[in-house]
N, C-alpha and C positions, 0 to 999 in steps of 0.2 A: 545431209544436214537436218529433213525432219526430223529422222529417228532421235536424234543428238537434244534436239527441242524438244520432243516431247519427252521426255528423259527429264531432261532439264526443268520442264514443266511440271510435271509427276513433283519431283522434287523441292519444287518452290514451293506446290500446292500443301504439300503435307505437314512440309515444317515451316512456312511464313504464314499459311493460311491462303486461300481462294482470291482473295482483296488486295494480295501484296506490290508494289510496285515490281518486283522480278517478275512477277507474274504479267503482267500487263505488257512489261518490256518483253517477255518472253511470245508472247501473244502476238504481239507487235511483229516481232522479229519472223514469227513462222506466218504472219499475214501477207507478209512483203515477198516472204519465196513463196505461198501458195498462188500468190497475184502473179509473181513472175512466172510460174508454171501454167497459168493459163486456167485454176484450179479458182475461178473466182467467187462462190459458194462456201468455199471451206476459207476461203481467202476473208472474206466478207465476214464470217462469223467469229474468226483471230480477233480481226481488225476492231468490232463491236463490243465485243466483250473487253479487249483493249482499251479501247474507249472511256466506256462505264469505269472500269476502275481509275483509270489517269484523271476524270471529270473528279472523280469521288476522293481520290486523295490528295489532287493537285492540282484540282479548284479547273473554271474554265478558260482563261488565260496562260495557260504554259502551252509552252514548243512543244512540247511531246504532243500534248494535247494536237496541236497544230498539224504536227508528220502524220498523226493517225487519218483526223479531219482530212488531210488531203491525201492518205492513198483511197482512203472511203471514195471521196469525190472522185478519183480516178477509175474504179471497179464503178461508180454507179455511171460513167460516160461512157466507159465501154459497154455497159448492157442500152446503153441508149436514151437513161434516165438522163434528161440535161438538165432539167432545172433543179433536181437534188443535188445533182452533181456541182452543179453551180454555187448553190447556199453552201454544201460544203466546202466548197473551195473558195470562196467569197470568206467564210470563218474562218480558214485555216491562213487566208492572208488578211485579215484583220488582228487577228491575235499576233501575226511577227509581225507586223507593223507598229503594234501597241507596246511589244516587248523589244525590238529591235530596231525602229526609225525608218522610216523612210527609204533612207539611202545604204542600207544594209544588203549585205548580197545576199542573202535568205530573202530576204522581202523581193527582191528581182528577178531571183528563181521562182518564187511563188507565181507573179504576172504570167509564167511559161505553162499554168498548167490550166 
């Protein structure tokens, strides 16, 4: 599935530009198999540059926004970092609360991380 990504990535970059939403979702996408691979580094660095573009095109209130925010929060509590990990993941369930209520099952999953 890397290879497939970065392909896909290669791809985004050249003809939507560096900044694109593919790009980001792409980014995103190969953060989540690097974290799942135990590959937290390269995992971390998807994830960041993910970030940056989804803050930058889709403002800091969006879910995407949100999924990124908490796999960050998740790679910073496995390295041990708790209170980063925390702020992230405190943002990441503030935003679907703001966008989704309360009693939304996103926001309930969120309480689990």
């Amino acid at each position: 599935a890397e290879k497939y990504y970065g392909r896909a990535l290669n791809v985004y970059k050249s003809t939507l530009g560096p900044g694109h939403i593919n790009v980001s979702k792409t980014l995103h996408n190969m953060g989540v198999i690097y974290c799942n691979n135990n590959d937290l580094d390269v995992a971390m660095r998807c994830l960041e540059k993910s970030l940056n573009i989804r803050q930058a095109e889709l403002g800091q209130n969006d879910e995407s926004v949100a999924d990124t925010l908490c796999w960050i929060g998740r790679i910073l509590r496995e390295r041990g970092a708790y209170q980063d990990a925390l702020s992230k993941l405190r943002t990441a369930h503030d935003i679907k609360v703001t966008l989704l209520g309360d009693d939304h099952l996103e926001v309930a999953e969120s309480l689990q991380n």
